[in-house]
N, C-alpha and C positions, 0 to 999 in steps of 0.2 A: 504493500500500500504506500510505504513513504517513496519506492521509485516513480509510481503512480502518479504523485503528488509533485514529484519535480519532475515532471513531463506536461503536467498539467499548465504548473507554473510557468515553464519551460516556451510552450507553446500557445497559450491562451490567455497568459498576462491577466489574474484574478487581479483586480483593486483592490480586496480586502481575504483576510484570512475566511471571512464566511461567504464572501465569492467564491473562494478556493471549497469551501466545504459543499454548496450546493453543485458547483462543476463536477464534483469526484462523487457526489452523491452519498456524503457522510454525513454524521452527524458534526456540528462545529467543537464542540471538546476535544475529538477524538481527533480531528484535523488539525487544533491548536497546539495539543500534547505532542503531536508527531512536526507539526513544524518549531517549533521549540527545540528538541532533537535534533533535525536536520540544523534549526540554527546551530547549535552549539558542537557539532561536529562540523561545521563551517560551509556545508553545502550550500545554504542559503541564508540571504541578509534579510530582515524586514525593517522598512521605514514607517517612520509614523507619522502618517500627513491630517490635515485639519482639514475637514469641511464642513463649512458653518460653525456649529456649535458640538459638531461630530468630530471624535476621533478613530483613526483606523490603519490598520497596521497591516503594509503592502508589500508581500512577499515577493524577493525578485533572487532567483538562482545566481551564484557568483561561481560556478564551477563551467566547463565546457564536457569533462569528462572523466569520470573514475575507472583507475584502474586496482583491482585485487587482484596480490600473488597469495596462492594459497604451497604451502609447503609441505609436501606429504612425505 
């Protein structure tokens, strides 16, 4: 789900974490919790822009492409 989720981002530029949740068709916790995550492993930044008297926090991908070595 969280690859999901920056493919979402990736490709259809959500404005808001709960635009992100209706696109992927989740609930918004469960999409907050996982991008929080992805924040802090650094795959993705969110901004926090004003409108009006609204605040909203707009997820924008900062990677181009992960790579895993796995070592067996």
């Amino acid at each position: 789900e969280k690859a999901r989720l920056l493919h979402i981002i990736k490709t259809q530029s959500p404005d808001s974490i709960y635009d992100l949740a209706k696109k992927a068709e989740r609930s918004f916790k469960s999409v907050f919790e996982d991008v929080k995550l992805l924040e802090r492993f650094g795959f993705l930044e969110t901004t926090l822009e004003k409108i009006n008297n609204r605040k909203r926090l707009k997820p924008m991908v900062v990677v181009d492409s992960i790579v895993i070595n796995i070592k067996l």
